[in-house]
C-alpha positions as CSV (number, residue, x, y, z in Angstrom):
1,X,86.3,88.7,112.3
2,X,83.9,89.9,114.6
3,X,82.2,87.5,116.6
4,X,78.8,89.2,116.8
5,X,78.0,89.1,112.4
6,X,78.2,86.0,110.1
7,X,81.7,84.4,108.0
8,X,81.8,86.5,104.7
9,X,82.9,83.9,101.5
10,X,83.1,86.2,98.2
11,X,82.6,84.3,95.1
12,X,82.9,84.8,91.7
13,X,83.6,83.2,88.2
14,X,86.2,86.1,86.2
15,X,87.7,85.6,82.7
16,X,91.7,85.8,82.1
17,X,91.3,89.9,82.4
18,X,89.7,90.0,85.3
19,X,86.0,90.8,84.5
20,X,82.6,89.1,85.6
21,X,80.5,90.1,82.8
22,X,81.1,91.1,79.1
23,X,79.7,95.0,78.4
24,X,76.4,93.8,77.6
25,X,75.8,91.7,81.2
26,X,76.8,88.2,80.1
27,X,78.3,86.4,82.6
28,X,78.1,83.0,81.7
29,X,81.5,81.9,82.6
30,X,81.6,78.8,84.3
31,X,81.8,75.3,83.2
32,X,79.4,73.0,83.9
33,X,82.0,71.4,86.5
34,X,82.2,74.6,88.2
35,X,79.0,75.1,88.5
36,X,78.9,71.9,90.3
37,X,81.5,73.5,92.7
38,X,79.6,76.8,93.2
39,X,76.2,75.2,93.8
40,X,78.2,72.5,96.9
41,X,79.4,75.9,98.3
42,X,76.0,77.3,98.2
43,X,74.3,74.8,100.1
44,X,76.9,74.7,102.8
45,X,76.6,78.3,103.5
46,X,72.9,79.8,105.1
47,X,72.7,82.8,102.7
48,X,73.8,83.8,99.4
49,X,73.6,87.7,99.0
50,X,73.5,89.5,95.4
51,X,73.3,93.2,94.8
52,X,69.7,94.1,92.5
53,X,71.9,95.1,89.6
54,X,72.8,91.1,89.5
55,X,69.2,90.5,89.2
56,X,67.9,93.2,86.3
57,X,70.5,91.5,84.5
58,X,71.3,87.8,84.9
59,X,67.3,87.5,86.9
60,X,69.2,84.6,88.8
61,X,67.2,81.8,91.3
62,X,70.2,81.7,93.6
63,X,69.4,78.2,94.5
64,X,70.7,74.8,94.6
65,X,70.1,73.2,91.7
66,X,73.4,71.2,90.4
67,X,73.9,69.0,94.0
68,X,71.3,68.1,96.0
69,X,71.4,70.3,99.1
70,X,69.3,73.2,101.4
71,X,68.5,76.3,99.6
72,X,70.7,79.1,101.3
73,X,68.5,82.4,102.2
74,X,68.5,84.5,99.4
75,X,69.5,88.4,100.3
76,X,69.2,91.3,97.4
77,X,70.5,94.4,98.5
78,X,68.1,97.1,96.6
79,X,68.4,100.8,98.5
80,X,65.1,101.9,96.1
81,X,62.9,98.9,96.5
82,X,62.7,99.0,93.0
83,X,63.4,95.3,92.3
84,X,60.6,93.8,89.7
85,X,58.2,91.8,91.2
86,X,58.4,89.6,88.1
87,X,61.7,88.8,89.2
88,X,62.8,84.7,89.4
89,X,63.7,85.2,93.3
90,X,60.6,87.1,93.7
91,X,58.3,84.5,92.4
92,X,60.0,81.8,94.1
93,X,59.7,83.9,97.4
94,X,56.7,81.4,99.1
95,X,59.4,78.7,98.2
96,X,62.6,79.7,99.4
97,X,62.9,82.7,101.8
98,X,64.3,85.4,100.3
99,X,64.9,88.6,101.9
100,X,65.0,91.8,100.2
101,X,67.7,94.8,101.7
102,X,66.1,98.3,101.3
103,X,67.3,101.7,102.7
104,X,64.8,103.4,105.6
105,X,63.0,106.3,103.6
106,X,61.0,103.2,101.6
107,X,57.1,103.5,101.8
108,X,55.0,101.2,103.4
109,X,53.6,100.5,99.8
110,X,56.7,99.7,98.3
111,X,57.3,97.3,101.7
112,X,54.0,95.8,101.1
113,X,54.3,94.9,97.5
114,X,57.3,92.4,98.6
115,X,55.9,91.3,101.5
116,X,52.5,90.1,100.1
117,X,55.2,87.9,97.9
118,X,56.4,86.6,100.7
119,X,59.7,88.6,100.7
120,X,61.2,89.6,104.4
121,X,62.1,93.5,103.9
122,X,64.8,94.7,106.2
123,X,65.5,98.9,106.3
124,X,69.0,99.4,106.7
125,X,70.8,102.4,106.0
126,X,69.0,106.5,105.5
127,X,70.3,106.3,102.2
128,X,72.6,103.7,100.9
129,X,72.5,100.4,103.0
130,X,74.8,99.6,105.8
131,X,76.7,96.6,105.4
132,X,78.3,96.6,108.8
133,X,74.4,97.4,110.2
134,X,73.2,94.6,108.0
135,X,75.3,91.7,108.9
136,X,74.7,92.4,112.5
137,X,71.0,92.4,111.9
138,X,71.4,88.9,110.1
139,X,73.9,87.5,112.7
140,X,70.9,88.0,115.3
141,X,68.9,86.0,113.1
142,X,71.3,83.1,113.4
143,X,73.2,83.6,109.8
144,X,76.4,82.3,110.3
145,X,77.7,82.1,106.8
146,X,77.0,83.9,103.9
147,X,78.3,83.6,100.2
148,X,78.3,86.8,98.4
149,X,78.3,86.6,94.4
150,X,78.4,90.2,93.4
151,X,78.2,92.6,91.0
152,X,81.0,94.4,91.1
153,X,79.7,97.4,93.6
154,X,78.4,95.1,95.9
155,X,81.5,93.8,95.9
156,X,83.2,97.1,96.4
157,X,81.2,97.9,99.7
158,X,82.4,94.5,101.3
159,X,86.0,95.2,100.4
160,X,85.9,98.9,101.1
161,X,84.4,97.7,104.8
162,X,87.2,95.4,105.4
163,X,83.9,92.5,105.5
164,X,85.2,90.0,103.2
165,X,86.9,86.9,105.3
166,X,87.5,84.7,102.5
167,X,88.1,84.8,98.2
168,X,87.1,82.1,96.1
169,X,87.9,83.2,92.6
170,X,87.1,81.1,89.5
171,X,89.5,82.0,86.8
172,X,87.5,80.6,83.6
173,X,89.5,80.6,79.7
174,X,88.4,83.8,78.4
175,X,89.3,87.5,77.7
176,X,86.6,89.9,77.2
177,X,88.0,93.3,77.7
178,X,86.2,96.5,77.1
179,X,86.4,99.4,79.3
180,X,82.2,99.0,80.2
181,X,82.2,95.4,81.1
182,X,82.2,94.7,84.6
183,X,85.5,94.1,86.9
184,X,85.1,91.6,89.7
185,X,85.4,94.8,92.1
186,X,84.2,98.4,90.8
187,X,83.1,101.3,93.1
188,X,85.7,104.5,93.5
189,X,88.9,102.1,94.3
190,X,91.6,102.1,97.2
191,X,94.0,104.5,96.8
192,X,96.9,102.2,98.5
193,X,97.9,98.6,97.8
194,X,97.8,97.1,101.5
195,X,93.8,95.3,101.1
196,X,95.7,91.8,101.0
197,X,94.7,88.4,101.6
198,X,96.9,85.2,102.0
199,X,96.6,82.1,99.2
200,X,95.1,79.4,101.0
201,X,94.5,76.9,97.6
202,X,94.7,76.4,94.5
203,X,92.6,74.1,92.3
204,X,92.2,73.1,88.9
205,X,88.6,72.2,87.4
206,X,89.6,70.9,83.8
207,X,90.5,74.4,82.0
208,X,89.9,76.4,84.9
209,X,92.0,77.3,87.9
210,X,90.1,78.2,91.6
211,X,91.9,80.0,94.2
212,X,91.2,80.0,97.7
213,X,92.0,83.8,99.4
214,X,91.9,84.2,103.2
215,X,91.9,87.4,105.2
């Protein structure tokens, strides 16, 4: 890992088949103890990152609510600026910093309407947003660790930039199939099988099993 940008923990709850959301967006997955589980790993880390897609769809608070704990830093990647204003982690912005990832032909208006929300806008990126630029950007600002919980592109980019240092997989009772719904990694694919990580642990949360991946 490279010293100079913060520890990269990929998370996610996936049914039997491997997806993290049914075709329509539900992603409900997780037991109640697993929750628990998700929301202790939250408050140890100093950010939580999310792609906008996750918030149009699940309009998530990416806080810690089921353990009593610190509030990570919440990060959206959005390359538009086109995130809702009406948005939970938005709204909550005065509360718990939030800091919203936008590509550097945004306009000062589009800045401004976050910002007066109290939203810290970074420009990373002409186009699409660079991850590698990114998480040496937050490593200056003294992120250390940061949890990222998807969607599935999001997760692409941190796998297709070799970024991810550790798995932590939730593998929850269900099979919801469907060639729409959404893998726990989408994008364009590798083309080779050699993107491997090593088993660290393996846990089991009533009728769910957690595994522990490590680069």
């Amino acid at each position: 890992m490279e010293k100079s940008r913060p520890y990269v923990i990929l998370s996610a709850a996936i049914s039997i088949d491997g997806k993290i959301a049914t075709r329509t967006g539900r992603s409900n997955l997780s037991s109640r103890k697993d929750l628990i589980r998700v929301h202790n790993l939250r408050k140890s880390a100093d950010a939580v990152l999310v792609g906008k897609n996750t918030v149009n769809v699940d309009d998530p608070l990416l806080t810690v609510r089921y353990v009593k704990g610190k509030n990570p830093i919440r990060i959206i990647l959005d390359p538009a600026g086109s995130l809702s204003i009406r948005s939970n982690v938005i709204k909550t912005a005065q509360k718990t910093p939030t800091m919203l990832v936008v590509s550097e032909n945004i306009s000062k208006d589009v800045i401004e309407k976050f910002t007066s929300k109290g939203v810290q806008v970074i420009k990373c990126g002409k186009k699409k947003i660079n991850i590698r630029k990114l998480l040496k950007i937050l490593g200056k600002k003294g992120i250390k660790k940061i949890i990222v919980e998807g969607g599935g592109i999001t997760n692409w980019y941190f796998f297709k930039e070799k970024l991810v240092d550790e798995i932590i997989i939730a593998i929850t009772p269900y099979v919801l199939g469907g060639s729409t719904a959404i893998s726990l990694v989408e994008g364009v694919g590798f083309e080779k099988i050699s993107n491997s990580f090593k088993l660290k642990k393996i846990e089991k949360i009533q009728n769910e099993v957690v595994l522990h991946y490590v680069s």
